[in-house]
N, CA, C and O atoms as a DFTB+ gen file, in Angstrom:
572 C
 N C O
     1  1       0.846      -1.184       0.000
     2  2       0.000       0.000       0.000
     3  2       0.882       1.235       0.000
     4  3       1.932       1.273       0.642
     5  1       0.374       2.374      -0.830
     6  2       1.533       3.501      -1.143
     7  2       0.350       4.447      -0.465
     8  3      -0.871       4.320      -0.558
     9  1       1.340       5.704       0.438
    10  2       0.776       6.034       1.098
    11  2       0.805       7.753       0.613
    12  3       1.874       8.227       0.998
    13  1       0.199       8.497       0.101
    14  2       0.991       9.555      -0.436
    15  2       0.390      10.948       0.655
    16  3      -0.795      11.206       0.866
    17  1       1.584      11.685       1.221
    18  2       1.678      13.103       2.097
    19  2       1.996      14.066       1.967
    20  3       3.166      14.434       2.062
    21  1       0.657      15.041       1.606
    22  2       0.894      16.895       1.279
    23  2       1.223      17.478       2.169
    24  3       0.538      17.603       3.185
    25  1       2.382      17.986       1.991
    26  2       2.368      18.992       3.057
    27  2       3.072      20.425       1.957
    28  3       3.529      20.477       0.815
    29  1       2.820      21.465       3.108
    30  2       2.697      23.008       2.186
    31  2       4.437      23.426       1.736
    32  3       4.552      23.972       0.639
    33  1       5.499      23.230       2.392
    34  2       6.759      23.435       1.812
    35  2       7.862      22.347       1.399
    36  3       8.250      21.528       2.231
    37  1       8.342      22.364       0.119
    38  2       8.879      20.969      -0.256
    39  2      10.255      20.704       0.717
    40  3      10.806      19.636       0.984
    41  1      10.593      22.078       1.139
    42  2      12.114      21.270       2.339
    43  2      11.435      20.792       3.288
    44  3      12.300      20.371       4.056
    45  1      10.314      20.553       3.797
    46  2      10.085      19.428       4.640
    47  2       9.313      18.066       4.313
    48  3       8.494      17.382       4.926
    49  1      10.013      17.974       2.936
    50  2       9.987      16.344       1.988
    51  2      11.211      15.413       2.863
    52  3      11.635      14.437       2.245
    53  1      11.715      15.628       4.063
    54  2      12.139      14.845       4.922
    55  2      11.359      14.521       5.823
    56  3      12.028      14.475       6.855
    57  1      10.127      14.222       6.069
    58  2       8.903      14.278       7.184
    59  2       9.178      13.098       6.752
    60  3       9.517      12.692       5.641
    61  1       8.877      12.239       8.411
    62  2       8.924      10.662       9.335
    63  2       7.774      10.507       9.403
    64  3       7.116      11.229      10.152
    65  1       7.246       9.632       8.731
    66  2       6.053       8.636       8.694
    67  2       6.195       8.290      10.335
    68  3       7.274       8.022      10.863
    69  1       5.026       8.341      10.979
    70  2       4.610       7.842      12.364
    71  2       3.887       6.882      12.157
    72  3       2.981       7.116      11.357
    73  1       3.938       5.476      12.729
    74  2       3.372       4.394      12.799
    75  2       1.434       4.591      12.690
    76  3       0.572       4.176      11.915
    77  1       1.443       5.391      13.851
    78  2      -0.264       5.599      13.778
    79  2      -0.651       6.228      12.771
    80  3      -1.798       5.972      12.405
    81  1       0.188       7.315      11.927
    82  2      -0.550       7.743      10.953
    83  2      -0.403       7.154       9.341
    84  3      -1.078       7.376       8.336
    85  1       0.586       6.452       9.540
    86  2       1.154       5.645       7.911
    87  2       1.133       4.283       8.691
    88  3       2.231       4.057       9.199
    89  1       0.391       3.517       8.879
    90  2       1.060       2.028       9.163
    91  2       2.069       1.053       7.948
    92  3       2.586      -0.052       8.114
    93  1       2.091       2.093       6.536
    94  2       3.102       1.089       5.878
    95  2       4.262       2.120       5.672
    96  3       4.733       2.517       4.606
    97  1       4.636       2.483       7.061
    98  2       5.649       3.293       7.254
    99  2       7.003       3.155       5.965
   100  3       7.795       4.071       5.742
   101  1       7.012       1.933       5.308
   102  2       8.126       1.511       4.786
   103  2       8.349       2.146       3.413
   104  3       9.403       2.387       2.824
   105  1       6.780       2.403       2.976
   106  2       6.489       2.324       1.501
   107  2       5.570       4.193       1.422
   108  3       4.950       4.486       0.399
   109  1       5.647       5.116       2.513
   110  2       5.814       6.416       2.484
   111  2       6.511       6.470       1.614
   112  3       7.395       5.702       1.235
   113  1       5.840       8.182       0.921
   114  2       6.264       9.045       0.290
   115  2       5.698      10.181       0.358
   116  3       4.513      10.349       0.645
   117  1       6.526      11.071       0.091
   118  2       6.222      12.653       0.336
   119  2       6.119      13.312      -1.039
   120  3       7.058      13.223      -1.829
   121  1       5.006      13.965      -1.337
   122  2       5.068      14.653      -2.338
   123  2       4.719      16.157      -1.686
   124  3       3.967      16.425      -0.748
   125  1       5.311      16.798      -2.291
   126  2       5.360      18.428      -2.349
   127  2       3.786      19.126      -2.709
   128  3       3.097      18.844      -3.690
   129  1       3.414      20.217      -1.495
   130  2       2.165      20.366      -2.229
   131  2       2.380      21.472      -3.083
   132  3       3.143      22.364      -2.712
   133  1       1.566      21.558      -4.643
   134  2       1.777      22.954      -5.554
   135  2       1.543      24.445      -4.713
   136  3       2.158      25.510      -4.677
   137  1       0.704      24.078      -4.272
   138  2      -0.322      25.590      -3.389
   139  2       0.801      26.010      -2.148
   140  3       1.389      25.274      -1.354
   141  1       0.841      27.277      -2.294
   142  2       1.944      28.134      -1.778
   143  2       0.508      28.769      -0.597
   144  3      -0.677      28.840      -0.925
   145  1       1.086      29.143       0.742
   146  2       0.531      30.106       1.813
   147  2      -0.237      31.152       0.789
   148  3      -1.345      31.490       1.205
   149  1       0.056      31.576      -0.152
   150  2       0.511      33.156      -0.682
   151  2      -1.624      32.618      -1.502
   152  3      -2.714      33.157      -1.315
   153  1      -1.213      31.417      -2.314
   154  2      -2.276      30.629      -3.140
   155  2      -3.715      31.136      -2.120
   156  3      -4.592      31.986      -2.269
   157  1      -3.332      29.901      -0.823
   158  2      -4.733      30.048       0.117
   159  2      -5.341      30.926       0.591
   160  3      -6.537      31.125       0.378
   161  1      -4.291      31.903       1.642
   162  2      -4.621      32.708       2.230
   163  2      -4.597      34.236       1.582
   164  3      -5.062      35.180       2.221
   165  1      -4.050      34.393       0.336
   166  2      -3.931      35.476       0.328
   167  2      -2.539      36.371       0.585
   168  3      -2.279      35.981       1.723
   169  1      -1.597      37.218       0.286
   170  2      -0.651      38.408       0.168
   171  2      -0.145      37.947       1.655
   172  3      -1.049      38.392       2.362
   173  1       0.572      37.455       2.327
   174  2       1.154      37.690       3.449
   175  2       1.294      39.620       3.725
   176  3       1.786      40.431       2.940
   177  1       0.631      39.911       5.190
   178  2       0.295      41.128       5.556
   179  2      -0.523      41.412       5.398
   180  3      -0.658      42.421       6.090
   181  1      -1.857      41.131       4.582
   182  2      -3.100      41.555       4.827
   183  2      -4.148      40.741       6.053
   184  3      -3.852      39.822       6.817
   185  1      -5.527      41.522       5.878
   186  2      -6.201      41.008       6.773
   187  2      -6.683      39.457       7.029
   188  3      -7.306      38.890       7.927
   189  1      -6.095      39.065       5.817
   190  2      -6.992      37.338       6.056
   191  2      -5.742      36.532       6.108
   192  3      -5.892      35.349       6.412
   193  1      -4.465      36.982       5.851
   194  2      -3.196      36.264       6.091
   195  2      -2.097      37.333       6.567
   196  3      -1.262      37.902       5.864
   197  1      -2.389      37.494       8.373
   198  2      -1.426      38.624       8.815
   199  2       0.215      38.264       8.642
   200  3       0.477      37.184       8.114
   201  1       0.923      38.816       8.913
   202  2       2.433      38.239       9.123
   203  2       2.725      37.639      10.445
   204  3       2.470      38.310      11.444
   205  1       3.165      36.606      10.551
   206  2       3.266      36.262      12.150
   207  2       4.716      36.879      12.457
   208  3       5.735      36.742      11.781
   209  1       4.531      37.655      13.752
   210  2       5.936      38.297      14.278
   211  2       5.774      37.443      16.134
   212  3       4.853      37.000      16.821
   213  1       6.851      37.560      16.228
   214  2       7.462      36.364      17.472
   215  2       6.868      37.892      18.502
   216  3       6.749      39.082      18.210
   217  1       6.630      37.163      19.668
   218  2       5.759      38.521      20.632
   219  2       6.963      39.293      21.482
   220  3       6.872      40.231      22.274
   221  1       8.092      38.572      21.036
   222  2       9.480      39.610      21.100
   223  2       9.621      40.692      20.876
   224  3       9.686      41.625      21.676
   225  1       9.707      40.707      19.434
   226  2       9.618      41.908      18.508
   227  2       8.554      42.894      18.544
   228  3       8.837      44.052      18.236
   229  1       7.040      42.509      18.971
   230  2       5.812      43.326      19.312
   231  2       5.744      43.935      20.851
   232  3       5.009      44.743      21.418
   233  1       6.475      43.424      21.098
   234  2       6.688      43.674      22.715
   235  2       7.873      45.577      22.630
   236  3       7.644      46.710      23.052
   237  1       8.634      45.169      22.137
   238  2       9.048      46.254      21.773
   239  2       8.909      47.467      20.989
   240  3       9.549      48.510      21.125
   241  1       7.799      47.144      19.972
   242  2       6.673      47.994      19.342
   243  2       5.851      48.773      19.930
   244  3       5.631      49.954      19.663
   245  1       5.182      47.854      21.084
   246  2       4.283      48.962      21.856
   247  2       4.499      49.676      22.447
   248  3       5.402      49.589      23.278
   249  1       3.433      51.175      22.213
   250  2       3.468      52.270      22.108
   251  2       2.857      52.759      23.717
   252  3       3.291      53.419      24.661
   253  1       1.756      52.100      23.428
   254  2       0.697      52.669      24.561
   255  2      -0.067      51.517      25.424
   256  3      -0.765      50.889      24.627
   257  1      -0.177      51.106      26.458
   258  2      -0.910      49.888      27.165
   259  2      -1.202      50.287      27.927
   260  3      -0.513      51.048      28.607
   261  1      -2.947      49.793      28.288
   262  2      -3.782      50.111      29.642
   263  2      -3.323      48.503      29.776
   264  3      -3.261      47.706      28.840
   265  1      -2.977      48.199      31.363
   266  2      -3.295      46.892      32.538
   267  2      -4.441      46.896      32.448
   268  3      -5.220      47.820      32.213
   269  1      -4.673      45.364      32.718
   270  2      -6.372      45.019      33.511
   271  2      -6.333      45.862      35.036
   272  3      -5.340      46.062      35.736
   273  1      -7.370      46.165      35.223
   274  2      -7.564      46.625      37.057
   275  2      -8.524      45.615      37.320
   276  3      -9.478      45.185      36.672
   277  1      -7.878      45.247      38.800
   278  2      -8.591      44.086      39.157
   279  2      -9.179      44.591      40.718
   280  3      -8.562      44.507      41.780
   281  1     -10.776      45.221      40.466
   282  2     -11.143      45.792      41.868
   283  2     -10.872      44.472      43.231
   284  3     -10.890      43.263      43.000
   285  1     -10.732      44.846      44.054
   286  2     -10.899      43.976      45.678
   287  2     -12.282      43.140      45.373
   288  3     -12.610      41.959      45.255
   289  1     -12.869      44.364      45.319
   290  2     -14.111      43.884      46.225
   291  2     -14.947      42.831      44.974
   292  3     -15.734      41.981      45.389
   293  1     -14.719      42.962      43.580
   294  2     -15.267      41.762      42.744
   295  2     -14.442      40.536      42.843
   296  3     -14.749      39.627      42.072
   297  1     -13.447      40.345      43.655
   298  2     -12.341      39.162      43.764
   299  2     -12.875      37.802      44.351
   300  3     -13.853      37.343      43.760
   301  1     -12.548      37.321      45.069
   302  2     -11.159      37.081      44.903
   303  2     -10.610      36.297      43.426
   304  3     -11.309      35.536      42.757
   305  1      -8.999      36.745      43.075
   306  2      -8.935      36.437      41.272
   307  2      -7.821      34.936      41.486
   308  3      -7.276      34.593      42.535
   309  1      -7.755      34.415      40.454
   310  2      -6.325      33.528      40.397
   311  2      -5.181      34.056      39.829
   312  3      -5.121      34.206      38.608
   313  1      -4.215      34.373      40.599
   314  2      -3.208      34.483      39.670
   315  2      -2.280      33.825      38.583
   316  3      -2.120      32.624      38.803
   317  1      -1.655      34.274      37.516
   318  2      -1.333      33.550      36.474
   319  2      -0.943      34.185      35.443
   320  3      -0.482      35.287      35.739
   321  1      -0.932      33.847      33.878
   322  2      -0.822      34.211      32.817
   323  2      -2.294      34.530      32.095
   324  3      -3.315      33.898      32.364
   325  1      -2.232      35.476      31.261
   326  2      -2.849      35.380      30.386
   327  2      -2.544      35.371      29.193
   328  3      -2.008      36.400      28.780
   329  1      -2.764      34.227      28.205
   330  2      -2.079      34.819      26.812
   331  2      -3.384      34.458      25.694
   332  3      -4.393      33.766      25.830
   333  1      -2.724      35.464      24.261
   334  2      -3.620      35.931      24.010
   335  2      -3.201      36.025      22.352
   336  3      -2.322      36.809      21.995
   337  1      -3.583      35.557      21.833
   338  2      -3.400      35.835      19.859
   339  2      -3.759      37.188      19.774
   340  3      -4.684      37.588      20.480
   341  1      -3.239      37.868      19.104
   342  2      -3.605      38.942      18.957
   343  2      -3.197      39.318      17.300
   344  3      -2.141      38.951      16.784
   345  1      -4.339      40.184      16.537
   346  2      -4.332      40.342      15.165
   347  2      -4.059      42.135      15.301
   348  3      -4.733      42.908      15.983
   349  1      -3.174      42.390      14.654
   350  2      -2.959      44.009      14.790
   351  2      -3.002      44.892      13.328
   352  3      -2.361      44.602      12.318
   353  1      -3.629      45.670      13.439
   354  2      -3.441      46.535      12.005
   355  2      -2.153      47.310      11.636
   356  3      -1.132      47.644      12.237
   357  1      -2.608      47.438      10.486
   358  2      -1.763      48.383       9.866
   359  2      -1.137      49.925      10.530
   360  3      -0.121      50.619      10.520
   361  1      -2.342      49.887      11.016
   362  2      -2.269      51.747      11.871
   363  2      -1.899      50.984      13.254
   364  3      -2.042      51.880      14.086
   365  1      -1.600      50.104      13.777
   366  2      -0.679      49.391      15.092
   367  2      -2.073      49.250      16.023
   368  3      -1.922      49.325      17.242
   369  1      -3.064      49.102      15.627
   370  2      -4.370      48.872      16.616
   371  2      -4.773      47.613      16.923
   372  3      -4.914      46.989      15.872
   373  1      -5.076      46.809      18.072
   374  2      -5.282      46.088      17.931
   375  2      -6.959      45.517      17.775
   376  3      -7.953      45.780      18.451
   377  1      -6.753      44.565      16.487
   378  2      -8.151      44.272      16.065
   379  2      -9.145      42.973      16.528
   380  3     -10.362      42.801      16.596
   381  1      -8.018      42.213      16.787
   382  2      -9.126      40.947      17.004
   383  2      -8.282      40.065      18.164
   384  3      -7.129      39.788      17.834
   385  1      -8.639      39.687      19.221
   386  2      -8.039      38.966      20.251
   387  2      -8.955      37.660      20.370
   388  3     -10.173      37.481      20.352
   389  1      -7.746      36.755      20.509
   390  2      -8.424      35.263      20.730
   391  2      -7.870      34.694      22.196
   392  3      -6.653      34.876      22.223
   393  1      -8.231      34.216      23.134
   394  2      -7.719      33.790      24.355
   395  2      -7.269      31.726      24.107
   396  3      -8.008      30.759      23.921
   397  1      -5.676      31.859      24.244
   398  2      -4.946      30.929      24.147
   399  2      -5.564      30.010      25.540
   400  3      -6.347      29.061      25.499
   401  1      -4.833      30.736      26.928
   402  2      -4.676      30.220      28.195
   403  2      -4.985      31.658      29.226
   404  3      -4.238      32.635      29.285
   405  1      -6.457      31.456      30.094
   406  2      -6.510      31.844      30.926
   407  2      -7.085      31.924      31.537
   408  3      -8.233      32.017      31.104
   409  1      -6.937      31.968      33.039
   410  2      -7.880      31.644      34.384
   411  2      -9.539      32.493      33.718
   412  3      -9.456      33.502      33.017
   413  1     -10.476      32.069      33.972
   414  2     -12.087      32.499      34.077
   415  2     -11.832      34.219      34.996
   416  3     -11.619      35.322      34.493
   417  1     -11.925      33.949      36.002
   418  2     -11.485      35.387      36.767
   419  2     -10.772      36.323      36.298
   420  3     -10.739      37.475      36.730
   421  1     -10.118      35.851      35.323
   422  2      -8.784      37.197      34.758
   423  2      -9.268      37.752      33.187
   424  3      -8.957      38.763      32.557
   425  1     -10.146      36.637      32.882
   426  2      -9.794      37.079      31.147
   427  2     -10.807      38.451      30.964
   428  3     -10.337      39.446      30.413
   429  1     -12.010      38.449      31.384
   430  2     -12.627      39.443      30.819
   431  2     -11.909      40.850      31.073
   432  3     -11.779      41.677      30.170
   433  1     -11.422      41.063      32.464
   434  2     -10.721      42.881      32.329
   435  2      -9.577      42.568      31.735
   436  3      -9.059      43.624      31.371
   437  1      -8.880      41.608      31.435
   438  2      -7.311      41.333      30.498
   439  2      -7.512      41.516      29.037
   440  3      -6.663      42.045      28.319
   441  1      -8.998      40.934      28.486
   442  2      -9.401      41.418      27.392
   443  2      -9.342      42.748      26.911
   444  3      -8.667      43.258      26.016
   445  1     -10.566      43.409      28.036
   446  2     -11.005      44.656      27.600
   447  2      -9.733      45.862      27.501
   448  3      -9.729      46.943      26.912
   449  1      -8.806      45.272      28.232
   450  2      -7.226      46.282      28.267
   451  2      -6.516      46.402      26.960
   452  3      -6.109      47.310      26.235
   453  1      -6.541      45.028      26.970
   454  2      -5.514      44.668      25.687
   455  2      -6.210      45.230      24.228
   456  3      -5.418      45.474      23.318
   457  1      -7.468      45.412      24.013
   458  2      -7.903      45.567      23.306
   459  2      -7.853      47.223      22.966
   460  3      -8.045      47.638      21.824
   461  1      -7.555      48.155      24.164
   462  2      -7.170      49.725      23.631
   463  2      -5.337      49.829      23.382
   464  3      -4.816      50.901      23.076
   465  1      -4.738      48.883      23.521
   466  2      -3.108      48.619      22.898
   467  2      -3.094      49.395      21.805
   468  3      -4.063      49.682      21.102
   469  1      -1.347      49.919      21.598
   470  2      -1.507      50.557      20.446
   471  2       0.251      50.170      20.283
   472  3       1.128      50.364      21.125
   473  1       0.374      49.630      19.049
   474  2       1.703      48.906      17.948
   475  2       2.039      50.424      17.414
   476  3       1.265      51.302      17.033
   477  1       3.787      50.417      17.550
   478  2       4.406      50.788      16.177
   479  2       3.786      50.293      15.082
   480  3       3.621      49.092      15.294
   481  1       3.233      50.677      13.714
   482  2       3.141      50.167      13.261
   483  2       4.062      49.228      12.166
   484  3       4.710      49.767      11.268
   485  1       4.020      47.416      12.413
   486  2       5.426      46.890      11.618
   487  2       4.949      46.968      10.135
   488  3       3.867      47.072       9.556
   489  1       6.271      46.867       9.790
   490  2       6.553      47.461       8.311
   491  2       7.323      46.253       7.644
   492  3       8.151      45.650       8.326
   493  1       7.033      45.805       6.083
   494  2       7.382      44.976       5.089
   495  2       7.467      45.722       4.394
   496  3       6.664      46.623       4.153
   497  1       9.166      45.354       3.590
   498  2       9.503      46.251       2.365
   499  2       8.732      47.998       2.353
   500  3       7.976      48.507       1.525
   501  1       9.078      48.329       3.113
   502  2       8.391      50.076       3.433
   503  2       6.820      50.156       3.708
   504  3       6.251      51.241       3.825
   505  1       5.962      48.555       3.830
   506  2       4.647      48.897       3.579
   507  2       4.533      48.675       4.969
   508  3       5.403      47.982       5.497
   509  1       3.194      49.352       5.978
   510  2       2.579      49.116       7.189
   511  2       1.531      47.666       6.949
   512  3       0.431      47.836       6.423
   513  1       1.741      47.002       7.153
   514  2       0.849      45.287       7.308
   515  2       0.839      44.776       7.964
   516  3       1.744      44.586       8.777
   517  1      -0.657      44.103       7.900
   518  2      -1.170      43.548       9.624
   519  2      -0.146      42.296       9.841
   520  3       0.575      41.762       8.998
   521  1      -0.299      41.987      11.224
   522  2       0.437      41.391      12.011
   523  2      -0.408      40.778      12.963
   524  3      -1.356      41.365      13.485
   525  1      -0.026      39.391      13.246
   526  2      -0.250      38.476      14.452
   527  2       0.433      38.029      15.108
   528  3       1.163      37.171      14.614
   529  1       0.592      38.359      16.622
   530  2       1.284      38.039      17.301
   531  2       0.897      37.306      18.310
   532  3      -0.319      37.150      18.425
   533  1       2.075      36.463      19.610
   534  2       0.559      36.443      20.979
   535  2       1.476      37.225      22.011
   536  3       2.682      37.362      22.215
   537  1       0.197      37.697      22.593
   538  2       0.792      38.466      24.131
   539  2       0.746      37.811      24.830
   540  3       0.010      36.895      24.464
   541  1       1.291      37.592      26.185
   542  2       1.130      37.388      27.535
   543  2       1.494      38.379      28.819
   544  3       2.490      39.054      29.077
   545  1       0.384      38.185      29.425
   546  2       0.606      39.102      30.776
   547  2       0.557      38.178      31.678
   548  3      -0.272      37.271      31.606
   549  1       1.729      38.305      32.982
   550  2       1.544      37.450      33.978
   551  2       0.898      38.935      35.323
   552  3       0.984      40.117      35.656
   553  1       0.214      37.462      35.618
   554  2      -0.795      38.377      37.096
   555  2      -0.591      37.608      38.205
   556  3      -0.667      36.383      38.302
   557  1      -0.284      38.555      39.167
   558  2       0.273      38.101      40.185
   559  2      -0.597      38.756      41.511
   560  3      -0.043      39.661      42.134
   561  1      -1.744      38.374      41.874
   562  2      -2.715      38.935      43.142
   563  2      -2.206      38.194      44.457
   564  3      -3.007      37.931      45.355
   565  1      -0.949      37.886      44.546
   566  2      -0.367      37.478      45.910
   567  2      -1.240      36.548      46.933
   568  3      -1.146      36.418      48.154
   569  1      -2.068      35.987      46.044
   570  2      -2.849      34.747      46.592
   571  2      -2.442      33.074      46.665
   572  3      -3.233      32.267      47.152
């Protein structure tokens, strides 16, 4: 039985057949898929295929950040991380937040913060284009 595996870039035509997913591990083969990122999604930097930047580099971009405030008296919270996908525009705003990992108690005011953030805006070949990154904030309520 010939087993044939697309995957999206041909330098990783060295991919290891795993027993559970090829059981005729022997008789794998890798074929290259035609369709480029660029094909599916669209222009790397626009809105339906942002650029992914490491939250290194965005970390040092930002401009402007409100914290969550975490009143007393609605508590008690867990402390922890929150992290967070984050889709950013062109003008460095942030547009769309998805929650990776985080306590119930923390996410809604960690949301609503993160969401008035404001990016340098990053730049490709001189152009301003959206960007996805993830944030994390660690929270620490000494509990």
């Amino acid at each position: 039985m010939l087993e044939r595996l697309r995957i999206g870039q041909p330098a990783l035509s060295a991919i290891v057949c795993l027993m559970l997913a090829c059981p005729a591990a022997a008789s794998c083969q890798v074929e290259p898929s035609t369709q480029t990122n660029t094909a599916i999604n669209g222009p790397v930097g626009t809105a339906i295929n942002p650029l992914k930047v490491s939250s290194g580099i965005m970390a040092g971009r930002l401009i402007d950040r409100e914290m969550p405030v975490y009143p007393a008296s609605e508590g008690p919270y867990k402390s922890g991380a929150v992290v967070l996908r984050a889709t950013i525009t062109p003008e460095g705003k942030v547009y769309k937040l998805v929650v990776i990992s985080c306590h119930d108690s923390i996410r809604k005011r960690a949301l609503e913060a993160v969401q008035h953030w404001t990016y340098k805006p990053y730049q490709l070949n001189g152009t301003a284009v959206w960007v996805q990154t993830t944030i994390t904030i660690h929270l620490d309520f000494g509990v």
